[in-house]
C-alpha positions in Angstrom: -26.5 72.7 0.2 -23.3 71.2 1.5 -20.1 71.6 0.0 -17.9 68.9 0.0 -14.0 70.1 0.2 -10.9 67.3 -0.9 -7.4 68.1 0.5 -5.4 66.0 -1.9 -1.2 64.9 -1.4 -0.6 66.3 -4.9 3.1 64.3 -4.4 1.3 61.3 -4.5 0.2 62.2 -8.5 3.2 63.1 -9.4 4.0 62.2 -12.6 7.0 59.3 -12.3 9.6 60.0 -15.3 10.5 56.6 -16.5 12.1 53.9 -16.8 15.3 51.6 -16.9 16.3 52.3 -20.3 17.9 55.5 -21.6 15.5 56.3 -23.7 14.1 59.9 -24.4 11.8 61.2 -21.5 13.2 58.4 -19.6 15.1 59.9 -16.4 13.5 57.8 -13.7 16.2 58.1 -10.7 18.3 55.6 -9.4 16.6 55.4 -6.2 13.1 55.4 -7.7 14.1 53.1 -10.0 15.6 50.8 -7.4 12.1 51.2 -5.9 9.9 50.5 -8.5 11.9 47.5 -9.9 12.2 45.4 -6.7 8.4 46.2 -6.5 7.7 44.2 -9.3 10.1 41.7 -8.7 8.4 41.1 -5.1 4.9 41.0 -6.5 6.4 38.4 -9.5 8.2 36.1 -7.2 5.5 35.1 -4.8 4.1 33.8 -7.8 6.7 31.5 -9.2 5.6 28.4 -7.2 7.5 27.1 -10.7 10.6 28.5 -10.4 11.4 27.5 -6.8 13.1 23.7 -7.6 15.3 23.9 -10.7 18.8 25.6 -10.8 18.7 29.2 -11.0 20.6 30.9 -13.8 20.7 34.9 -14.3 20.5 36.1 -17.8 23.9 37.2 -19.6 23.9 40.8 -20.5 24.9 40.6 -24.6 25.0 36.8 -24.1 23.1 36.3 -27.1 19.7 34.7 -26.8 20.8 31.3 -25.8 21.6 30.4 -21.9 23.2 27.0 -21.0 22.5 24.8 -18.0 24.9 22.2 -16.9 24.2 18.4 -16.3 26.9 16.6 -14.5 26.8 12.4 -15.2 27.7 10.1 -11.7 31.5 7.9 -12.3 30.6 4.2 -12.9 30.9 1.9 -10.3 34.7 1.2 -8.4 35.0 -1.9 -8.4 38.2 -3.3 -9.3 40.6 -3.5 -5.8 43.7 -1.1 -5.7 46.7 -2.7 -6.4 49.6 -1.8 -4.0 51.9 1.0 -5.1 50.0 1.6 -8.7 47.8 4.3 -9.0 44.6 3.2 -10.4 43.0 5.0 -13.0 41.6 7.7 -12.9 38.3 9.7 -13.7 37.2 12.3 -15.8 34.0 14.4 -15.1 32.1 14.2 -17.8 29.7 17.6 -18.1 26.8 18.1 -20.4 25.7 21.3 -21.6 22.1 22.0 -22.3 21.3 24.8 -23.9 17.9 26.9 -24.3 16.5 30.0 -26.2 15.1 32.7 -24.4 12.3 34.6 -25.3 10.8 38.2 -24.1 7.6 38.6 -23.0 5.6 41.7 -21.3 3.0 44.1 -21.2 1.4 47.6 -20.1 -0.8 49.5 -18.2 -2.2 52.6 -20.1 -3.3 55.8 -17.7 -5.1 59.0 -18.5 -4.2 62.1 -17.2 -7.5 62.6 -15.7 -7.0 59.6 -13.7 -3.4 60.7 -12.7 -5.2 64.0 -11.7 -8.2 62.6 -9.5 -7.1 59.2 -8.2 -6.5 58.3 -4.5 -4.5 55.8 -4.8 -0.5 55.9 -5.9 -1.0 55.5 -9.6 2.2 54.2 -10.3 3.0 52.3 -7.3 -0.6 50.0 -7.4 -0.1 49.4 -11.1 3.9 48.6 -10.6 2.1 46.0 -8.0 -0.6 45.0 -10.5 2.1 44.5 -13.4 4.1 41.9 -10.8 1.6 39.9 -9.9 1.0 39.5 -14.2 4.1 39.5 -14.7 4.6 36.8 -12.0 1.6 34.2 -13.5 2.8 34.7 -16.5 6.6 33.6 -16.5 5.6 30.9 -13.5 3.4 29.4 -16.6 6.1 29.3 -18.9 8.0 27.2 -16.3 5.0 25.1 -15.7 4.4 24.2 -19.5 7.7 23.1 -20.2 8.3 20.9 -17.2 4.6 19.3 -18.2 5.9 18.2 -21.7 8.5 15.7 -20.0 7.8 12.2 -20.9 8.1 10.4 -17.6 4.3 10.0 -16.4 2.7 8.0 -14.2 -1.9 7.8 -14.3 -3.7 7.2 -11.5 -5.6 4.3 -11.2 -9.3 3.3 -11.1 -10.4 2.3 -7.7 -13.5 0.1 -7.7 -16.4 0.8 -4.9 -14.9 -2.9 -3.7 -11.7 -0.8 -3.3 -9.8 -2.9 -6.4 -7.7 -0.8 -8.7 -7.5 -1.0 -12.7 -4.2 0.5 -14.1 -4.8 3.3 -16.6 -2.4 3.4 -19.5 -3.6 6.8 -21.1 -5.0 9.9 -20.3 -7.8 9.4 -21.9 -9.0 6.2 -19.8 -9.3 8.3 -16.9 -12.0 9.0 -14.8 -13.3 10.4 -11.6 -12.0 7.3 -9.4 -8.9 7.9 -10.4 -7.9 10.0 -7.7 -4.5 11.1 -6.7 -3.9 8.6 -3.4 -0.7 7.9 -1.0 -0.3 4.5 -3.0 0.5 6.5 -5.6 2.4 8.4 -4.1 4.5 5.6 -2.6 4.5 4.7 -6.6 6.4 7.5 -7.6 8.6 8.1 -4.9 9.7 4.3 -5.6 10.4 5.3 -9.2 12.0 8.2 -8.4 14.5 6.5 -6.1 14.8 3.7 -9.0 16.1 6.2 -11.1 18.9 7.2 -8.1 17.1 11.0 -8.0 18.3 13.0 -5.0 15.9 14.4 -3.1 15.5 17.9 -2.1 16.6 18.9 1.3 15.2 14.9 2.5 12.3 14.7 0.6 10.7 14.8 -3.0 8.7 17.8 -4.0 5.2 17.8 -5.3 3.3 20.6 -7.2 -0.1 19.8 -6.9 -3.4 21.8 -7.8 -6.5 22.7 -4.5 -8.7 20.3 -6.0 -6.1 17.5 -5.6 -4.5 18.4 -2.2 -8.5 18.1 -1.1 -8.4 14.9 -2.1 -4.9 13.8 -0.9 -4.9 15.7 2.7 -7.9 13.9 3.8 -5.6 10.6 4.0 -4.8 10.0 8.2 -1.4 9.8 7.0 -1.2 13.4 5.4 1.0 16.0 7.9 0.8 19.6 8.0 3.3 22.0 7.3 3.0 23.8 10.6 4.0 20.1 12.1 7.5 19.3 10.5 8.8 22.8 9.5 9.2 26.6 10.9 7.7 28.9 8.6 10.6 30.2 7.5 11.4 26.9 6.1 8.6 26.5 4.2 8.5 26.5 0.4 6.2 29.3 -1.1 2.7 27.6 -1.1 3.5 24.9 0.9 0.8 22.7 3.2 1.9 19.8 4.3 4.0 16.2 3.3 3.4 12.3 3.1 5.2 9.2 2.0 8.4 11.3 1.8 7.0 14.3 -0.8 6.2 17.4 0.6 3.4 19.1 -1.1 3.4 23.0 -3.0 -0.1 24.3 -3.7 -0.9 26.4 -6.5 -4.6 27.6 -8.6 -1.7 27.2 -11.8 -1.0 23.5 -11.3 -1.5 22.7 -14.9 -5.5 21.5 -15.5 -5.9 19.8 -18.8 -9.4 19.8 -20.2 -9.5 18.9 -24.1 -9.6 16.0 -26.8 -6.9 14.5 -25.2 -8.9 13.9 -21.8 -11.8 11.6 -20.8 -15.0 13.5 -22.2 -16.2 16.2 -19.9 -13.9 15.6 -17.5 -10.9 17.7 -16.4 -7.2 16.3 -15.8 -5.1 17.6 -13.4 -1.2 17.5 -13.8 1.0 17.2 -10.5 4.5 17.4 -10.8 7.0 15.5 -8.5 10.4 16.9 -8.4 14.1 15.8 -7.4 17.3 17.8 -7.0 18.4 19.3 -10.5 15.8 17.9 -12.3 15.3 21.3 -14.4 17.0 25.0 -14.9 15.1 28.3 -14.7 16.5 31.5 -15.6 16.3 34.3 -12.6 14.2 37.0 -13.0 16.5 39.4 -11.4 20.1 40.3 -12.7 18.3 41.7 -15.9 15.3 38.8 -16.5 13.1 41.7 -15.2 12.6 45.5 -15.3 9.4 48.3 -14.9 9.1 50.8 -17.6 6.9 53.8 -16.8 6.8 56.4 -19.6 5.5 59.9 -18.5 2.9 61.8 -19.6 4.3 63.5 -23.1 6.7 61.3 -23.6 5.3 59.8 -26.9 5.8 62.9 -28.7 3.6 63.8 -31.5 1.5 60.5 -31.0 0.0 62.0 -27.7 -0.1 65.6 -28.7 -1.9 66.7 -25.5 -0.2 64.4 -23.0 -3.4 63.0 -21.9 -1.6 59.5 -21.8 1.3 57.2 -19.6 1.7 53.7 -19.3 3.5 51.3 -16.2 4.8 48.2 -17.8 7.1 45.1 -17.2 9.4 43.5 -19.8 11.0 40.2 -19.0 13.4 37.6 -20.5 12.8 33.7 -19.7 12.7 30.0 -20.8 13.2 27.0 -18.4 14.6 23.4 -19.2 14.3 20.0 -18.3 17.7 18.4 -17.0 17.2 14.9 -16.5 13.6 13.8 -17.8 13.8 10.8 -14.9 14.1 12.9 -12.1 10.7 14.6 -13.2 7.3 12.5 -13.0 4.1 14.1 -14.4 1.1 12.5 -12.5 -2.1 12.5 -14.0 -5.4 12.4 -12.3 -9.1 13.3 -12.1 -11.6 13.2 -9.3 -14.3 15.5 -7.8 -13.9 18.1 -9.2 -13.2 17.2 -12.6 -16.6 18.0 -13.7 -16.1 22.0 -13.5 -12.9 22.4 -13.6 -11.5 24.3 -16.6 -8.3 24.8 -18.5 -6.1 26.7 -17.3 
């Protein structure tokens, strides 16, 4: 018989102590904190696809559970000559404040002590990574849903096999023609340039689903990413740009598949964005921490500290700004027959 011998890195298992807050059994160090947290915040942010287009505000420490984002209003037109020697007058700027409630969200990984005894892997670092990514998908959704309830949509329209189109007036008149298409596109960049929306560094933005970039980058006017921009320049699931949009691609582009939508048939929901058309709060400055309670820490509730638990804890909301600068495209196509809610 052969006898199998493990050298384990016992320092690996070491039991982390906890967390951000102050709490009893909670003596986590600075630097291990510092770790842990930026961790998670990593693992989060490549997945607020979301997040990336609105203004960015941190959440106050004891500011209450309200945050405000700022819409300025353009001056009128000048049209009236100067008069020599009189000083016209002037302007004031006129600022709106738009105000939001935050809400806290979160969750936990629970551990046994028998795993923390006989696992390979860094317990708490692989679920600190595990919480992010959850963490991530969860508050880039809460972005997502708000911006889809804006009012400013456009459907796609039927195309014919003779290549005519049919406008669509409602979500429910949809169907798998009505693809997502550079005319379209074309469509809502006009509208968005109607309603004197600024673009975002030279182009409008466009959060769009796989299933409808398959569609779309198969037009000979469709141009990868790797074409116009260094990588460095990219936005976080970027692929490529046409008719002035560049396109973001993400699995949680909003799909839509209820009462509301043609029967049996998915919807997908694109989003094309201008400059300041929403706010999002930050996740860091406070919108996000790790908690990691040790082994024993709960007391008489674990009286034989056979458990720990690695969660995340965050504070977010997100608001539209200016509902015309925000255009909710609504589409079907090939793949509308097994797509499913998401």
């Amino acid at each position: 018989m052969i006898t199998k011998i493990y050298l384990l890195n016992l320092q690996l298992f070491a039991v982390i102590n906890a967390t951000t807050s102050a709490s009893v059994g909670n003596d986590l160090s600075v630097e291990n904190k510092t770790y842990y947290d930026m961790t998670l915040i990593e693992e989060a942010q490549a997945e607020l696809i979301h997040d990336q287009f609105g203004q960015k505000k941190p959440i106050p420490a004891g500011g209450g559970k309200r945050i405000e984002f700022r819409k300025f209003s353009p001056l009128p037109k000048a049209l009236t000559p100067l008069t020599e020697g009189v000083t016209p007058e002037g302007n004031k700027l006129n600022v709106t404040a738009i105000y939001a409630n935050i809400s806290q969200y979160g969750s936990f990984i629970e551990y046994t002590d028998m795993l923390d005894l006989t696992a390979i892997d860094n317990i708490v670092l692989e679920a600190t990574k595990v919480n992010g990514r959850q963490a991530g998908v969860t508050l880039d959704s809460i972005t997502r849903n708000i911006l889809q309830s804006g009012t400013n949509v456009t459907y796609c329209p039927k195309i014919g096999a003779d290549g005519a189109e049919t406008a669509v007036t409602s979500r429910k008149n949809l169907d798998k023609t009505c693809n997502l298409t550079v005319k379209t596109v074309q469509k809502v960049v006009a509208k968005l340039r109607a309603n004197n929306a600024k673009t975002i560094n030279g182009d409008y933005v466009a959060i769009i689903h796989p299933y409808v970039a398959y569609q779309l980058m198969r037009d000979p006017e469709w141009i990868d990413a790797h074409k116009y921009a260094q990588p460095e320049n990219l936005y976080k699931g970027e692929i490529g740009k046409i008719a002035g949009v560049r396109f973001v691609q993400t699995s949680e582009a909003l799909i839509l598949k209820d009462d509301t939508c043609p029967t049996d048939l998915a919807v997908f929901c694109s989003l094309f964005i201008a400059d300041n058309a929403y706010g999002t709060t930050e996740i860091t400055g406070g919108g996000l921490q790790t908690i990691v309670k040790q082994l024993g820490s709960a007391g008489s509730a674990d009286p034989i500290n056979q458990r720990a638990t690695i969660g995340w804890k965050a504070t977010k909301t997100a608001e539209i700004l200016v509902d015309s600068y925000l255009v909710r495209v609504e589409s079907c196509g090939e793949f509308s027959d097994s797509a499913q809610a998401n």
